[in-house]
C-alpha positions in Angstrom: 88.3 169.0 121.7 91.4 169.7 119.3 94.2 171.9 120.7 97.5 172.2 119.9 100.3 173.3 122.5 103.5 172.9 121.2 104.8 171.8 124.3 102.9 168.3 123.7 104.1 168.0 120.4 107.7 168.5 121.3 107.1 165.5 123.7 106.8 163.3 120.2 110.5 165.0 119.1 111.5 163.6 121.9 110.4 160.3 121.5 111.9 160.4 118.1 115.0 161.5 119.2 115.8 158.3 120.7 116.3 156.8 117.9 118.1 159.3 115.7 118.8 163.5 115.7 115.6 165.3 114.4 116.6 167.9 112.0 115.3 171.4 113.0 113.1 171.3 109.5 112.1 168.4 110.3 110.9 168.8 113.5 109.4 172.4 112.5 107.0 170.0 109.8 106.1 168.0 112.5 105.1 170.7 114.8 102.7 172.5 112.3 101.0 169.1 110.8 99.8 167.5 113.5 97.5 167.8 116.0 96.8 167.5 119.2 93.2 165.5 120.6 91.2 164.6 123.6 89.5 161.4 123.6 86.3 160.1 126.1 86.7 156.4 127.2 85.6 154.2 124.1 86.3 156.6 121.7 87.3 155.0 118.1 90.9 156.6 116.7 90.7 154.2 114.0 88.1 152.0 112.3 87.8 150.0 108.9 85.8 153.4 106.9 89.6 155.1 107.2 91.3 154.1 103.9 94.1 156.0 105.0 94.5 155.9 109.0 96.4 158.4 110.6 99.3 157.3 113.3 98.9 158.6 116.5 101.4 159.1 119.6 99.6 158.4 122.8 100.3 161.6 125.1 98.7 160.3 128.4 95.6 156.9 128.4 95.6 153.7 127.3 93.9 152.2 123.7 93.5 148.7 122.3 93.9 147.4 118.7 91.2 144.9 118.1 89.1 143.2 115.0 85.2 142.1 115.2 84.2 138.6 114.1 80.4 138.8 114.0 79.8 140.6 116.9 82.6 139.4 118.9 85.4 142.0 119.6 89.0 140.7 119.6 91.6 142.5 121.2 95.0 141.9 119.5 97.3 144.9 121.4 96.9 147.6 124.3 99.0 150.6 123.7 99.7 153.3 126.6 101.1 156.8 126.7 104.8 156.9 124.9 103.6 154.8 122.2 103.0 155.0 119.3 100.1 153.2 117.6 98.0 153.0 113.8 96.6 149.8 111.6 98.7 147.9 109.1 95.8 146.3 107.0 93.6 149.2 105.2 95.2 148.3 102.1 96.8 144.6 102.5 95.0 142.0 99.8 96.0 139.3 102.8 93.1 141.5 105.2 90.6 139.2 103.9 87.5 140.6 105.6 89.2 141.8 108.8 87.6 144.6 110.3 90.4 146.4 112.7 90.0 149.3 115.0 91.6 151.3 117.7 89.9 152.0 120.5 90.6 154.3 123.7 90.3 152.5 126.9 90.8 155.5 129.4 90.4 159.6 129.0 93.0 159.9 126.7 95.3 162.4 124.7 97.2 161.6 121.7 99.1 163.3 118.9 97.3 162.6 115.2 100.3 162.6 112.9 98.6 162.4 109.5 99.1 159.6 106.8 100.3 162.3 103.9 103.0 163.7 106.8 104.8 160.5 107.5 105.4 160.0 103.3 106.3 163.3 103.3 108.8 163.0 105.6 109.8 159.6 104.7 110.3 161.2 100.6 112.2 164.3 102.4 114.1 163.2 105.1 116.6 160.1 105.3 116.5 160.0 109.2 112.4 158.9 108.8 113.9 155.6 107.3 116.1 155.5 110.5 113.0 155.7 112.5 110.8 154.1 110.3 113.2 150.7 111.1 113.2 151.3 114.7 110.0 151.6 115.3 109.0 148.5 113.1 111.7 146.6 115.2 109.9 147.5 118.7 106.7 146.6 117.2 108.1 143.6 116.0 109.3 142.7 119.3 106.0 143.7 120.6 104.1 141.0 118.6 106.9 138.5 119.2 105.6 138.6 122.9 102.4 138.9 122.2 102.8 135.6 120.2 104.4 134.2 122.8 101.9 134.9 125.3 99.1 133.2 123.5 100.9 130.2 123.0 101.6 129.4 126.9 99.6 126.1 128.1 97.3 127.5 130.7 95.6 130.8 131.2 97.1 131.1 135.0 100.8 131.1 133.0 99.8 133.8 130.5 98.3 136.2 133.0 101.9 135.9 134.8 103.7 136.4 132.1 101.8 139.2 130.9 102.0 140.9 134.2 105.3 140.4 134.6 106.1 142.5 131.3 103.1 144.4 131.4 102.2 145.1 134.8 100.5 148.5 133.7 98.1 146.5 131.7 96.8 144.8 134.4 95.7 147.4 136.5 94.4 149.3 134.0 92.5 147.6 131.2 88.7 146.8 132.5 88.4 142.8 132.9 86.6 142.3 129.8 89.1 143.4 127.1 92.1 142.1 129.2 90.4 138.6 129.0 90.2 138.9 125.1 93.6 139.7 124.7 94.3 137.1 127.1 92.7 134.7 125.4 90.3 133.3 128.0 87.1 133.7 129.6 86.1 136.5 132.0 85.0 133.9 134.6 88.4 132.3 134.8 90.7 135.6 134.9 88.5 137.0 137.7 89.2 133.8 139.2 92.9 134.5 138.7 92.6 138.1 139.5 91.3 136.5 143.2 93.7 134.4 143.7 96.8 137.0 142.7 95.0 139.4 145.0 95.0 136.4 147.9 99.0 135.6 147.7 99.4 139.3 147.8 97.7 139.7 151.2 99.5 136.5 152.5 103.2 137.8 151.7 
């Protein structure tokens, strides 16, 4: 279902506003080019047949970012509400067969802000280049951790780092995709799960 209450799209102003002052005419654009949705669970936002993906700002539910080797799903990012999230290699020549996609993990709501929009605004506004650095920054820091987290020794280490940065991941991304992005089996982060649960009970 597509609707389009301003009062959600005004919660995106906001979130740009922390970076830099929206300009009224900017933030009138925004308001009348994008769009509002309502996502299932497992709903694809973005697969490999969009040449040019949208972005979208997450409103409330959670998605993942993953690529398919065979018939293996990889999960490379989980995303919640107040971010906001789209696919870097629809036109890279380093993509070399990668097949990415963005998929919602919960009921969720997002804001579609089209691909023509944000090089409109980047071509019209100077504060787009503002937030256009800012945001690469937190994604940047985003895969610096993620980076991180695959590199610790043991699985037990990464599932405590990634709960103690991501706690909201935990709790709400169903075993199997949380494993993936984990980097381990689903046998061995229920085990974990268990055992986090037991130490819990004990303090």
């Amino acid at each position: 279902m597509n609707v389009k209450p301003q009062e959600h799209v005004k919660v995106l102003i906001n979130y740009l506003e922390q970076f830099v002052k929206v300009p009224e005419v900017m933030a009138k654009l925004i308001i009348r080019e994008t769009t509002v949705i309502e996502l299932k669970k497992r709903k694809h936002l973005v697969s490999p047949l969009d040449l040019k993906p949208n972005l979208y700002f997450i409103l409330t539910g959670s998605v993942r970012g993953f690529d398919r080797d065979d018939h293996t799903d990889i999960t490379s990012w989980i995303a919640i509400e107040g971010q906001i999230v789209g696919l870097t290699l629809y036109s890279s020549p380093t993509a070399h067969g990668r097949r990415q996609y963005i998929e919602t993990l919960e009921d969720s709501r997002a804001i579609m802000i089209p691909n023509a929009l944000v090089n409109t605004l980047f071509t019209l506004f100077p504060e787009m280049g503002t937030i256009g650095r800012k945001l690469l920054w937190l994604h940047y820091y985003d895969a610096e951790e993620r980076n991180y987290l695959t590199r610790l020794s043991s699985a037990e280490k990464r599932l405590r780092r990634m709960i103690h940065t991501h706690p909201q991941f935990y709790y709400r991304t169903p075993i199997k995709y949380l494993a993936s992005y984990l980097g381990m089996r689903m046998e061995t982060l229920s085990r974990l799960r268990a055992q986090i649960s037991t130490e819990k009970v004990m303090v």
